[in-house]
C-alpha positions in Angstrom: 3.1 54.1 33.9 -0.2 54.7 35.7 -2.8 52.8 34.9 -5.7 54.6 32.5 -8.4 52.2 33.4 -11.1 54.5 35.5 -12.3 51.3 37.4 -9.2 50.8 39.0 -8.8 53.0 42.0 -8.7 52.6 45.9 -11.6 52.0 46.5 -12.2 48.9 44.0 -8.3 48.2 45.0 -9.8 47.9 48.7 -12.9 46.0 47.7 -10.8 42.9 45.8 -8.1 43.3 49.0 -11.0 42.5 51.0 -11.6 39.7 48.6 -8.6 38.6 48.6 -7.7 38.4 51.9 -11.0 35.6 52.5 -9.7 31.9 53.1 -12.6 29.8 53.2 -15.7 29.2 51.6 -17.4 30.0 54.8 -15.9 33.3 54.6 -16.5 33.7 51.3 -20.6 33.3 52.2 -20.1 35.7 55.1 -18.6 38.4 53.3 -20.8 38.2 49.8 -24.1 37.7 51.6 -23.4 41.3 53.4 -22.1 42.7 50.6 -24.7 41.2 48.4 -28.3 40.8 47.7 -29.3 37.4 47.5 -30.2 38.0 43.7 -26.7 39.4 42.7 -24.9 36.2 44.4 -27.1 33.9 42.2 -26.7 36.1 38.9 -22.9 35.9 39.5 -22.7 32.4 40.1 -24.9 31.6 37.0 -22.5 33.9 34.9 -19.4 31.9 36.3 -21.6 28.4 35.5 -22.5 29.9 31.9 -19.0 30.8 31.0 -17.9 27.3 32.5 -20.5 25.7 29.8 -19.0 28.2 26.8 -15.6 27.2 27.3 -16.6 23.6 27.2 -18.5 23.8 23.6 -21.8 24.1 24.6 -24.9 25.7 22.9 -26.9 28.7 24.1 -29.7 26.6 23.8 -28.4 24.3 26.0 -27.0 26.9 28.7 -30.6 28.7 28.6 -31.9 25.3 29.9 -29.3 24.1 32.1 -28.7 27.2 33.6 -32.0 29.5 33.3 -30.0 32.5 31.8 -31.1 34.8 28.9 -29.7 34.8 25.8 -28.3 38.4 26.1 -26.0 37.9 28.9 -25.0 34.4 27.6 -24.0 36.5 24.9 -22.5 39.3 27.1 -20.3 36.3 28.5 -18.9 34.9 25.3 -18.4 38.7 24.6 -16.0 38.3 27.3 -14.7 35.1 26.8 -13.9 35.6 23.2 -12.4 39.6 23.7 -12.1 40.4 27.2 -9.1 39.9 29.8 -9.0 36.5 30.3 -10.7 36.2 33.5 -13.6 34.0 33.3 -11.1 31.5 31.2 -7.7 32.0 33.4 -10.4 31.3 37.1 -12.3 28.4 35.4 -8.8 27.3 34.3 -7.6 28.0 37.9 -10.1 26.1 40.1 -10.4 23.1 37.9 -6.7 22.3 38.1 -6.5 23.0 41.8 -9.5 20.7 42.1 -7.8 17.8 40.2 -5.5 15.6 42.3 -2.4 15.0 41.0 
């Protein structure tokens, strides 16, 4: 069955293939600061920082310091984390066990 979701099509499919097909963190800055104002690279990476700080029990108060966010998106983020697809949670999840030797 085909997929009702109207942000799912080609051209995002093409977008996260590019994504997916990056191997290094070099890359990675490459690819993002073309694609990317400087502005939107921070604003994701202090979304991914926030949601990081949710998941480990922390206060808004205390993510509005450490990580000079507004309320509202803090909010918009637990939104997410608590309701959405699992994404912040299941990447967080992701790149703190690869980062743990075994």
């Amino acid at each position: 069955m085909a997929d009702k979701n109207p942000r799912r099509n080609p051209t995002t499919d093409a977008l996260f293939d590019a994504i997916l097909s990056l191997e290094t963190r070099e890359e990675c800055y490459n690819f993002f600061e073309d694609l990317c104002t400087v502005k939107e690279i921070s604003d994701m990476a202090q979304r991914l920082e926030a949601a990081k700080l949710l998941l480990n029990g922390s206060t808004y108060d205390q993510i509005v310091k450490a990580v000079e966010i507004s309320t509202a998106t803090i909010s918009r983020i637990n939104r997410c984390i608590q309701y959405g697809s699992g994404g912040y949670r299941d990447t967080i999840e992701k790149v703190q066990k690869a980062a743990k030797p075994e």
